[in-house]
N, C-alpha and C positions, 0 to 999 in steps of 0.2 A: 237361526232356526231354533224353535222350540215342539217341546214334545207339548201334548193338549189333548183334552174330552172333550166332545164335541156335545153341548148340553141343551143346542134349543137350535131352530130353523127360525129365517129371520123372512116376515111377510112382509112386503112394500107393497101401496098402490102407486107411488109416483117413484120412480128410482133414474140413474142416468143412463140415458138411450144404450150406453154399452153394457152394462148389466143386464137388460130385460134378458130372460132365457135361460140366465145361470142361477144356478144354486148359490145361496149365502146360508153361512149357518155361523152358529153364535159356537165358539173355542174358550176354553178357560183352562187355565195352563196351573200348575201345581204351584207355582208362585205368587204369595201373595201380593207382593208389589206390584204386579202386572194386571189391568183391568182384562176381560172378558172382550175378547176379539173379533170383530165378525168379519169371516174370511169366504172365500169363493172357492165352492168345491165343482172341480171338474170330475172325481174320482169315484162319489157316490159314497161317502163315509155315513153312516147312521149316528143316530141318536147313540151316546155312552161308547164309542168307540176310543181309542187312544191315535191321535194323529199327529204325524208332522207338522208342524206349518211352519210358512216363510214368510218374512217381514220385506221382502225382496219385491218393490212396487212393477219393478221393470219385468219379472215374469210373470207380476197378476195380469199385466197388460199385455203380452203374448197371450196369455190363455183367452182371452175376450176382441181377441185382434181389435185393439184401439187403444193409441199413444197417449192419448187425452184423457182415457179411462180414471175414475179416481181410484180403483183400486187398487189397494195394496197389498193383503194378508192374503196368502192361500197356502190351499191343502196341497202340501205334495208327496205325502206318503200316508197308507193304512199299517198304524203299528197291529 
């Protein structure tokens, strides 16, 4: 888990069929060694908010109910 700003929303026209309907937004986290995340918000976090996120794939994939999901990063807390 790391803490992160949430600095941009991320637009697809083609994405995988379990994504379509969720929110992605682009996370950048205080550390420099760390690139710019795009994570899946079920929470509803805005633009410049300060958020959890988890690197945890197995509960990006509950939240989109589908095991095959590629996702991985999501929001699970608004600091």
């Amino acid at each position: 888990m790391r803490t992160a700003i949430i600095t941009g929303y991320v637009t697809s026209t083609v994405k995988h069929r379990s994504l379509e309907g969720h929110r992605l937004l682009i996370a950048e986290t205080e550390s420099p060694d760390v690139p710019p995340q795009i994570v899946l918000d079920t929470l509803g976090a805005a633009l410049g908010q300060k958020v959890l996120i988890s690197s945890d794939g197995s509960e990006a994939r509950k939240m989109v109910n589908d095991e095959l999901s590629p996702a991985r990063w999501s929001v699970l807390g608004i600091i």
